[in-house]
N, C-alpha and C positions, 0 to 999 in steps of 0.2 A: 406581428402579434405582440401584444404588450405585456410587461410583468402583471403577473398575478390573474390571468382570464386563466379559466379552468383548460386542462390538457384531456383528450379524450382518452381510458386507459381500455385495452386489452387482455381479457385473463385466456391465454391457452392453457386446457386442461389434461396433462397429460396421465396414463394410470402406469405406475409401477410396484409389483409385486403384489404386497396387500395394501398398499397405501395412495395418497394422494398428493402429490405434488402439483404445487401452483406455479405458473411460474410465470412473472408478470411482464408484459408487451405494453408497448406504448406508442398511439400515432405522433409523428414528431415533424411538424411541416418546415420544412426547409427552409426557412426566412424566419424560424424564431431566435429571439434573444438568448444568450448563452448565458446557462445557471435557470430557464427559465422552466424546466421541466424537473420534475421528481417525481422519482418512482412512490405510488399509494400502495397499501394491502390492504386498506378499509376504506369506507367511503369518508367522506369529510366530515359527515353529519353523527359517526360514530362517539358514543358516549363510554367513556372509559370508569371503571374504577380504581377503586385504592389498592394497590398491588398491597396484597400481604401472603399470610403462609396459607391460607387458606385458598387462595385462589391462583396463587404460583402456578399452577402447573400446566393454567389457562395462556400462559403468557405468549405473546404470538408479535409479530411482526406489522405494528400500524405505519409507518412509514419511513424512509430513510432521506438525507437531505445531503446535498453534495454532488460532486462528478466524479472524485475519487482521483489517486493521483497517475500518471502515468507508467506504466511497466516497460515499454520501451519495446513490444510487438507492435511491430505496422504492419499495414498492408494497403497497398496502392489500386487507385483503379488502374485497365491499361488507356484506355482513350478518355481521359479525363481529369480534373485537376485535386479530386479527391481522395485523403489519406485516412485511413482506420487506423485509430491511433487508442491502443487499449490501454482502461487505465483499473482501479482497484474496484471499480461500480459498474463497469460498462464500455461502452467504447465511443470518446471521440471522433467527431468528424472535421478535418481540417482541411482547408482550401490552401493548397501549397503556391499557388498563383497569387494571389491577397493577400495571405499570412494569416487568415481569418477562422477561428472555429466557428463553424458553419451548421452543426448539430451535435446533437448526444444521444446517443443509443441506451437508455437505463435498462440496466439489468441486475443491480444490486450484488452482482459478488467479481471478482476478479477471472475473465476470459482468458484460459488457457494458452489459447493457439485463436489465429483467425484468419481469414482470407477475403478476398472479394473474386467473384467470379468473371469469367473471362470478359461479355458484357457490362462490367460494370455493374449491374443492377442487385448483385445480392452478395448482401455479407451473411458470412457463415463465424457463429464464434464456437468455443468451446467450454461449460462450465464445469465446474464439479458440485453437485448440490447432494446436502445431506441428508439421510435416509434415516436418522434417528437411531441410527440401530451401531452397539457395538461387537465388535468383534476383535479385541485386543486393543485397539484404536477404533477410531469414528472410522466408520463407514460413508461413500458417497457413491452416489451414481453420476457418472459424465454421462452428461447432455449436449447433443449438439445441436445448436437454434441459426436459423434461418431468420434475414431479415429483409426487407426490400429496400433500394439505396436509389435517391437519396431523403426519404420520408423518415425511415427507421422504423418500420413496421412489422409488427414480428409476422413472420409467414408460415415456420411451420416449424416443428420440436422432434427429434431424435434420439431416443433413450435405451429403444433394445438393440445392442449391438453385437448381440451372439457370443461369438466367440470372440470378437473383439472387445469386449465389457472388461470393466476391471483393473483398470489402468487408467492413467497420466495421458492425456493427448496433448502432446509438444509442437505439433508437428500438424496440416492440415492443409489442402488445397484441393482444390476442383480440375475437375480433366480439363485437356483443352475445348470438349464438345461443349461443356457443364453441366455433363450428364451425372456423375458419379463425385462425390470427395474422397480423397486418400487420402488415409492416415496413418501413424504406427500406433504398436502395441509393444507399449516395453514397461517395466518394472511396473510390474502388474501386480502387486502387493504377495502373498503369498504361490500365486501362478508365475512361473520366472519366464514361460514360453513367449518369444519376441514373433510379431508378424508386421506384416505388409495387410492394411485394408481397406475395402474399397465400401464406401454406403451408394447404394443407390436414389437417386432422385425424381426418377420416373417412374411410373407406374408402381407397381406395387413394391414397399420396402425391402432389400436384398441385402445384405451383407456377404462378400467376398472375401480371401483372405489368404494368404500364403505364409507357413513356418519358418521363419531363419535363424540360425545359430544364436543360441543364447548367450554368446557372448561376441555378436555382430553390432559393429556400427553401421545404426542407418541414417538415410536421411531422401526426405523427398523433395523434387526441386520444386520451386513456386508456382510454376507454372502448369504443374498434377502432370506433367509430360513424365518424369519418371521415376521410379524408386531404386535405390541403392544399397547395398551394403558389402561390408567388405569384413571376413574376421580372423582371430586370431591364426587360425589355420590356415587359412589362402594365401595365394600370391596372386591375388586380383581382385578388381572390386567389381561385382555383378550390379548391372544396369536392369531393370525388372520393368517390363513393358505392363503398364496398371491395368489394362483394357486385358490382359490375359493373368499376368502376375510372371509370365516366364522368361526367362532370364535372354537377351537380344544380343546384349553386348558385355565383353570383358576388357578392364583395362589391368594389365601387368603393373603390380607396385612389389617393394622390398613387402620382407614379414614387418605385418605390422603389431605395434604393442598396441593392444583396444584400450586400454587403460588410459582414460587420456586424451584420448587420438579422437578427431572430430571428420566427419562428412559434411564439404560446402557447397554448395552451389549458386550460381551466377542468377540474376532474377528469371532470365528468358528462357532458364534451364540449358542453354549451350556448353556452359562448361560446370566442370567437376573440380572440387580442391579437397583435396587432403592433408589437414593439418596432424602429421602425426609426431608424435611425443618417441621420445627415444632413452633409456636412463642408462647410466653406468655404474660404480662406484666412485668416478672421478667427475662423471658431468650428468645432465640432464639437458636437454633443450628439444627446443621444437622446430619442426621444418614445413613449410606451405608449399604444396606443388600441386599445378593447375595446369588439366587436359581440357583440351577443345573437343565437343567429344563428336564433332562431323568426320574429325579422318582420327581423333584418338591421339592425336600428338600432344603432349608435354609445352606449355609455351611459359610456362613460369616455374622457377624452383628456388626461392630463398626463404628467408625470413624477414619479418620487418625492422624496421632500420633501429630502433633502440635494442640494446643488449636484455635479453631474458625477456624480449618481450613477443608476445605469440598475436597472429593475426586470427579475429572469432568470425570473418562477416568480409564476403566480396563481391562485385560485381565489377562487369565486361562494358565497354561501351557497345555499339551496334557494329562502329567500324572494326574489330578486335585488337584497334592501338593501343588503348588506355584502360589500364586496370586498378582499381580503386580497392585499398584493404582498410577496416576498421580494428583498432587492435585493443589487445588488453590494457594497453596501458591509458587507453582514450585519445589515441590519436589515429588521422584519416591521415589516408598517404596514398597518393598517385605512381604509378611507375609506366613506364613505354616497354610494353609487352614486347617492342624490337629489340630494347636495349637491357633490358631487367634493369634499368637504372630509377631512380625515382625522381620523378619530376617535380613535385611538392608535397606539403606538409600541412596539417591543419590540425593542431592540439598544442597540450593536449588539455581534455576536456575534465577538469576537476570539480569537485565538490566541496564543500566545509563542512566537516566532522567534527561535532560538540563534543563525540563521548569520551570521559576520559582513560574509559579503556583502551580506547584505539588512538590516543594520544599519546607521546614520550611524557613520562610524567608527571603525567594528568594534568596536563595544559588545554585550557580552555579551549583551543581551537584549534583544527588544523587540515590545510590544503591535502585534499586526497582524488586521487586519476579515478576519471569514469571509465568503466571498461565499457567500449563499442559493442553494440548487440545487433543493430544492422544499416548496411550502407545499401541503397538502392537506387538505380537510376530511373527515371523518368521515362515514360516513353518514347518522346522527342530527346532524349540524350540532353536536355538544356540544363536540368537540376538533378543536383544528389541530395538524397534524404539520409540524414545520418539520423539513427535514435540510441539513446546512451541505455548502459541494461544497467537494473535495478541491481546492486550486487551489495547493497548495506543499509539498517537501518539510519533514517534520518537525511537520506538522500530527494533530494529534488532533480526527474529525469527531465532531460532535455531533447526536444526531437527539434534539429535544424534542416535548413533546405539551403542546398548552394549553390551556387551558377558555376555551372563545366563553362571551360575548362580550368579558369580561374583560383576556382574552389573558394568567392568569395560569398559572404554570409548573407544571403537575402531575409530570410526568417529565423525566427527560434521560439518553440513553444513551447513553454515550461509548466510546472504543475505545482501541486502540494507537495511536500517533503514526505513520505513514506516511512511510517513508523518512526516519528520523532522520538528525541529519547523526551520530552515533554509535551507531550502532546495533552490539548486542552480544549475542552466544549466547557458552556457553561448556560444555565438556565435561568429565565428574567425571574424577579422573585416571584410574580403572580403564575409562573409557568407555561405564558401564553409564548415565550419566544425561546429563541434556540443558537448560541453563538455559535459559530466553528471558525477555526482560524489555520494556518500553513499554509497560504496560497505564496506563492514565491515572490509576488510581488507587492508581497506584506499585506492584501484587502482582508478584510474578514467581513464574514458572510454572515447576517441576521435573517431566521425562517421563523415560520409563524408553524407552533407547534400543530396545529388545528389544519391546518391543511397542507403544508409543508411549501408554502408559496416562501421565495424570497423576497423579504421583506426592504430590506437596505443594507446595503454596501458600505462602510468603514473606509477609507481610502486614504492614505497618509503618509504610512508607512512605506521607508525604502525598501526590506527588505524582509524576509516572514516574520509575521507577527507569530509568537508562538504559547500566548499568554491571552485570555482575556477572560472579565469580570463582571459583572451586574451588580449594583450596589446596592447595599439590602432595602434605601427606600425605594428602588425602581427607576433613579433618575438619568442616572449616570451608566456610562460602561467604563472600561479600564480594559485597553490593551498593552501589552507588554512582547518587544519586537528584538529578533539582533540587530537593528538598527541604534541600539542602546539607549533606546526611550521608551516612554508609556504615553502615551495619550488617553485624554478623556475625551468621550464624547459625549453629545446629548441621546440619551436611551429611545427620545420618544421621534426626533428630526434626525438623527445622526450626524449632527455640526459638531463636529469638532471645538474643543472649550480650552483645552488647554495640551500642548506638546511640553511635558517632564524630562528634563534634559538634566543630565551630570555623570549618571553613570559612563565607564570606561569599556562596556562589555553588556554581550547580551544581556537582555531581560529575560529570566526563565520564571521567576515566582511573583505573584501579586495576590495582594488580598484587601479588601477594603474592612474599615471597622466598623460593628455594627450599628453606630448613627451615622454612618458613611461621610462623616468629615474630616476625614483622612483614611491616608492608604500607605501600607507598606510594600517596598517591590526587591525583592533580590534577584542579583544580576555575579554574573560570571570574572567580576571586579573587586569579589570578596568584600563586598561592603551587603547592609539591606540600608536602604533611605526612606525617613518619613516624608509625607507630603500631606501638604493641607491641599485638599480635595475642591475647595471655593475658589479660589485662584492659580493654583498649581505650583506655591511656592515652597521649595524644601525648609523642611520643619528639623531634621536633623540628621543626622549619618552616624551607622553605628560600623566598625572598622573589625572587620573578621581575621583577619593578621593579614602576614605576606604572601602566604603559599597559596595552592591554586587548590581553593574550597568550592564545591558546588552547593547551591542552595537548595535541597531536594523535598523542604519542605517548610510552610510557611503559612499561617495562623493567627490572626487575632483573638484570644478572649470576650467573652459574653461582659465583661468588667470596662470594656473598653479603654481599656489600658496596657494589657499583657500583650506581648510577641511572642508565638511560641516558635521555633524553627530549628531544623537538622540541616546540616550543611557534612560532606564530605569528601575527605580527598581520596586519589589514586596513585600514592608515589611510585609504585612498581609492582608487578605480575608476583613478584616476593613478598612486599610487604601488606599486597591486596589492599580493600576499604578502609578508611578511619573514620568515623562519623564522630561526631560532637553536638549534643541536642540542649539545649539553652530556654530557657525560659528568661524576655528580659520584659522588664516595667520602664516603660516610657517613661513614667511621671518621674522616679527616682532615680531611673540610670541603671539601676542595677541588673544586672545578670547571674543566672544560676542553670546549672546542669539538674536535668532532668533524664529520670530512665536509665540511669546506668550505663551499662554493657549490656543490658538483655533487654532491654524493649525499644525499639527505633521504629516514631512514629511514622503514617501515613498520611493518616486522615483522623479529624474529630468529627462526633456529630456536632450537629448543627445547633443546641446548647451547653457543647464542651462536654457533656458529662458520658459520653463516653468514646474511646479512639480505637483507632484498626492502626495493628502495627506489625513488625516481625523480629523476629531475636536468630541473631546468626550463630548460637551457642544452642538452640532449644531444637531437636530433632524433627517438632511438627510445625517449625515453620512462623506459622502464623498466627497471630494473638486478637483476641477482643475484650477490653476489659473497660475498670471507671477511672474515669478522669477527674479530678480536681482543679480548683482554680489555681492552686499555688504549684501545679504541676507533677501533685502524688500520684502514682498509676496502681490500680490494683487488677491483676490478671484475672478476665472471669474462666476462658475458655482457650485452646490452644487449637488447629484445624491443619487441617491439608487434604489437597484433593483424593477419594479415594481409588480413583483412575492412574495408570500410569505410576511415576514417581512421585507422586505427591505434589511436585509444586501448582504454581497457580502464578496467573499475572500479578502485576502490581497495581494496576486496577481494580481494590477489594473495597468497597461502598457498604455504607450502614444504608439503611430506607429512613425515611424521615421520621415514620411508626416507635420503629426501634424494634422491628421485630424478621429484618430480615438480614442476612447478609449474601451478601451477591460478590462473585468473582468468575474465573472461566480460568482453561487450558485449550488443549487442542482435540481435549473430549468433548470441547462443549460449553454454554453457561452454566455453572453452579447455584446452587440454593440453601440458605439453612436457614434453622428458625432461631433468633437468640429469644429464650426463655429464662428468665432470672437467673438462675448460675449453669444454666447450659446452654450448649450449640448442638444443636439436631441437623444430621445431614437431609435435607429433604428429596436431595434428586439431583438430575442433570432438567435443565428447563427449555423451552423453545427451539428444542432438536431437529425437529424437517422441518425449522426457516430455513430460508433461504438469504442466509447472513452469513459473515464469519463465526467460527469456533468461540471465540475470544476478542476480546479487545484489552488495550492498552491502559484503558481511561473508563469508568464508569462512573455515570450521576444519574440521581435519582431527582426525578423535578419537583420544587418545594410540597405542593399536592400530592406527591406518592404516587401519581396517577400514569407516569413515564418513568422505564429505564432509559436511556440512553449511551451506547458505549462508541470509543472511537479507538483507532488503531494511529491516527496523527496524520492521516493520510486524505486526508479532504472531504472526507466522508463521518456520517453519523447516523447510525439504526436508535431508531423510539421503538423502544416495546413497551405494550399494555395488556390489559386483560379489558376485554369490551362486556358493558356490563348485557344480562339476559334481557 
């Protein structure tokens, strides 16, 4: 199937409460190109209008573009070479035989939990979709959808879940018949009651369900053979046979501290581990001990082999020699179940962390351990599937597959980086396209806003691009990568024109001027560098000092000549942020401080005259006010969300109109109307989509006609209001 032929889409309709939820399904044939499907909520043919205050409240979910990035839940088939590999939109299909992604399941929000059924044939995921309604915080209902494998078909949706409603599903698997899924019920928002429960899949809907200590650790094995828990009272862990819920088997362990202390299990469900946590006033640590549970015997009891580090994830071979642990620290370790000795080592698996908070510092960059989320063996025992767990933003997961007993690397499947601390869409000037950038292997992705087909591929970059730009005549793009360049390309062919080379450190900011004959880019090198745009030769370099300054914001003037930019350091958790915001003129050299101490910009509109900013001295946060060309700011209005604690992402957008401002939390998207010297709260907006809460990053497309927000994670929701 070729890019851009139309995908057929599915709406299952399901009813909850007094409302309507949509929730969208997709046929997905097994031989298509990867990137080549996205999830619609309109048809293609829909006519949008101009978002304003007036029709805000219409705003609804026309399409999302992306695969989103991975969260590091798999799940395997048993007789087959396919991996469910969940990521922040839906769920991957990967062919661990090939190395190959092989489909995508869209479903627009992040899968809880998920499984594939003992046949192969059905995956089950878990969502949480919003209900619009508050109740101290947003409210959702989990859903659990059914899909057929390996088409990707949704087959059927699950919402009333009795007494099990109302909670977090972590946890998820089908019996061995694949009659029933099991799942738990814990921290269940204001309800604290923990169970064991079972949905039926046969005839008529049933929910099952058993009470445990509400301060029980559970856990169910992969294979829906059994449930477990063990708590703070006992000196045993009960094995709960699903098919009745009644307890079959107990295993004797010391008192344990729940605090901490985690329930494992082996993929084939044979054995049981207990990683329990122990504290003193003189030490802390944790101990891994592993029962077989055919006669109940003990055949492992250490730690893994680095100091203070805990093993999260294990699995058994067939033969019971070889036992594989994945640890926190991100590394995979083998050991001879005869010997408790460890046979080999395979980590450890790190990441690169921009932010300068989690840096000594506030140094640009720095090496950090993925923690393991799960190790699995293959049914023929030949490959382990390692997947690293999402544990930070700005993280890029990794799911490898290894050849036993070796433990050498056959594959590695990587993703977007997950909640970049820069994360960046941007939209062509006439509005008809749509950038998104974070793919780990630095592509960025061009979609045609009108149908959400991917248009063309960016390809160049070593390493994530995390930057790019549209030039206001339409011709050009500008990406900006940690590979410590920018590239231009052609807007309309995507050829590549010229690779910008000099910087010493990532690119995080770019901006082109508006006769687009040059560009400015700040990079993590504490420099910003002009570049003439026609041939891509440096025009000049402006020198930030010595210390390790981030560019966090970056601006051309309507005069085509101003730079406006905020850079700031993080020398220590004591001395917290310093920011310094600058207004410099190319033509004269000169530089000048703008904004004081109380206003640290974000964002201008898009004829300078007016900016969204925040003052870390002002109680409500957040500002909108007018902007001058020489850099004078005069405050109109001050805001904060009126949910929660007030704050709001950093993500706060004017509309092109000049009449809306838009931001989000985890209430929800926000709305207000700016009206000559006020801001009017209008509402929380687009509440039972079926999107995140918030996003990181919001634009409004030149026409006003699309919101679009991203969280940096490979994904991008368009919202509109479709006209009558």
């Amino acid at each position: 199937m070729s890019r851009g032929k139309e995908v057929n889409m599915k709406k299952n309709i399901l009813k909850t409460g007094m409302h309507w939820v949509i929730v969208l399904g997709m046929l997905l044939p097994f031989s298509m190109n990867v990137g080549e499907v996205q999830a619609q909520a309109t048809s293609d043919s829909e006519t949008l209008e101009e978002i304003t205050p007036e029709n805000i409240q219409d705003l609804q979910l026309v399409r999302w573009v992306g695969e989103g990035a991975y969260t590091g839940d798999i799940a395997q088939q048993n007789d087959g070479n396919l991996i469910a590999a969940a990521t922040t939109a839906g769920v991957k299909l990967l062919d661990k035989e090939s190395g190959e992604q092989t489909g995508f399941v869209p479903i627009g929000l992040e899968p809880t939990a998920l499984t594939i059924s003992p046949d192969g044939s059905t995956l089950a995921v878990v969502v949480n979709l919003p209900t619009g309604e508050l109740d101290g915080n947003a409210r959702y209902v989990r859903q659990i959808q059914l899909y057929s494998l390996p088409d990707g078909e949704m087959l059927e949706a699950f919402q009333d879940l009795g007494e099990c409603a109302d909670s977090n599903i972590w946890a998820i698997a089908f019996t061995p018949d694949g009659a029933e899924l099991i799942f738990e019920k814990k921290h269940g928002g204001q309800n604290t009651d923990r169970r064991f429960c079972a949905l039926s899949l046969e005839g008529e809907t049933e929910i099952r369900s058993i009470e445990v200590p509400q301060d029980a650790i559970m856990a169910i094995s992969p294979n829906g053979e059994w449930a477990v828990s063990v708590s703070g009272e006992a000196d045993t862990i009960s094995l709960y046979d699903p098919q009745n819920f009644k307890v079959v088997e107990e295993i004797e362990v010391d008192a344990v501290e729940t605090v901490g202390s985690t329930l494992l299990f082996s993929q084939d469900g044979q054995y049981i581990g207990l990683n329990s946590y122990s504290y003193d006033e003189d030490d802390e640590e944790y101990a891994l001990q592993i029962w077989k549970l055919e006669d109940g015997s003990l055949v492992f009891s250490d730690n893994p082999s680095m100091i203070e580090d805990t093993a999260r994830t294990f699995d058994v071979d067939a033969s019971g020699e070889n036992l594989y642990l994945g640890t926190q620290s991100g590394n995979v370790e083998a050991y001879s179940l005869a010997s408790g000795k460890m046979t080999k080592q395979v980590g450890s698996s790190t990441w690169t962390i921009y932010s300068p908070i989690a840096n000594p510092g506030g140094i640009p960059a720095a090496e950090q351990s993925s923690s393991i989320q799960n190790v699995m063996l293959s049914q023929d025992g030949e490959s382990l599937i390692v997947s690293d767990s999402l544990t930070s933003y700005g993280q890029s997961i990794h799911i490898r597959v290894f050849a036993t007993p070796e433990l050498a690397e056959s594959f590695d499947f990587s993703g977007p980086a997950v909640g970049s601390d820069d994360p960046a869409i941007a939209f062509s000037p006439d509005s008809s396209q749509i950038a998104l950038v974070g793919e780990s292997d630095g592509k960025v992705e061009i979609y045609n806003t009108q149908d959400g087909k991917l248009t063309m591929t960016l390809d160049g970059h070593t390493q994530v691009a995390n930057q790019v730009s549209f030039a206001p005549d339409g011709k050009m793009i500008a990406t900006g990568s940690n590979d410590n360049t920018i590239r231009l390309w052609d807007a309309q062919s995507g050829e590549l024109l010229h690779t910008l080379e000099g910087h010493q450190a990532r690119v995080n900011r770019l901006a082109f001027s508006p006769d687009s004959t040059w560009l400015v880019s700040g990079a993590d090198d504490n420099t910003l560098r002009r570049w003439n745009t026609a041939d891509g030769n440096l025009l000049e370099t402006l020198e930030l000092g010595d210390e390790h300054w981030r560019v966090e914001f970056l601006d051309i003037l309507t005069d085509n000549t101003s730079v406006v930019y905020r850079i700031t350091k993080y020398p220590s958790p004591y001395i917290g942020y310093i920011n310094k915001q600058m207004i410099w003129n190319t033509q004269s050299g000169d530089s000048k401080t703008i904004g004081g101490s109380d206003i640290y910009l974000t964002r201008l509109s898009e004829e300078n005259d007016l900016f969204m900013g925040y003052s870390i001295g002002n109680s409500s946060g957040w500002l909108v006010g007018t902007f001058q060309g020489d850099g004078s700011m005069r405050i109109i209005s001050t805001f904060k969300s009126p949910h929660g604690n007030g704050a709001l992402s950093h993500g706060v957008v004017i509309s092109p109109n000049k009449r809306l401002v838009i931001s989000g939390n985890g209430f929800g998207l926000h709305a207000w109307e700016l009206k000559e010297n006020a801001l009017n709260f209008l509402g929380l907006v687009a509440t039972q989509e079926a999107i995140p809460s918030y996003g990181n990053e919001y634009i409004f497309s030149p026409d006003g006609k699309y919101l679009a927000f991203t969280n940096g994670d490979g994904i991008a929701y368009l919202l509109g209001v479709t006209a009558p």
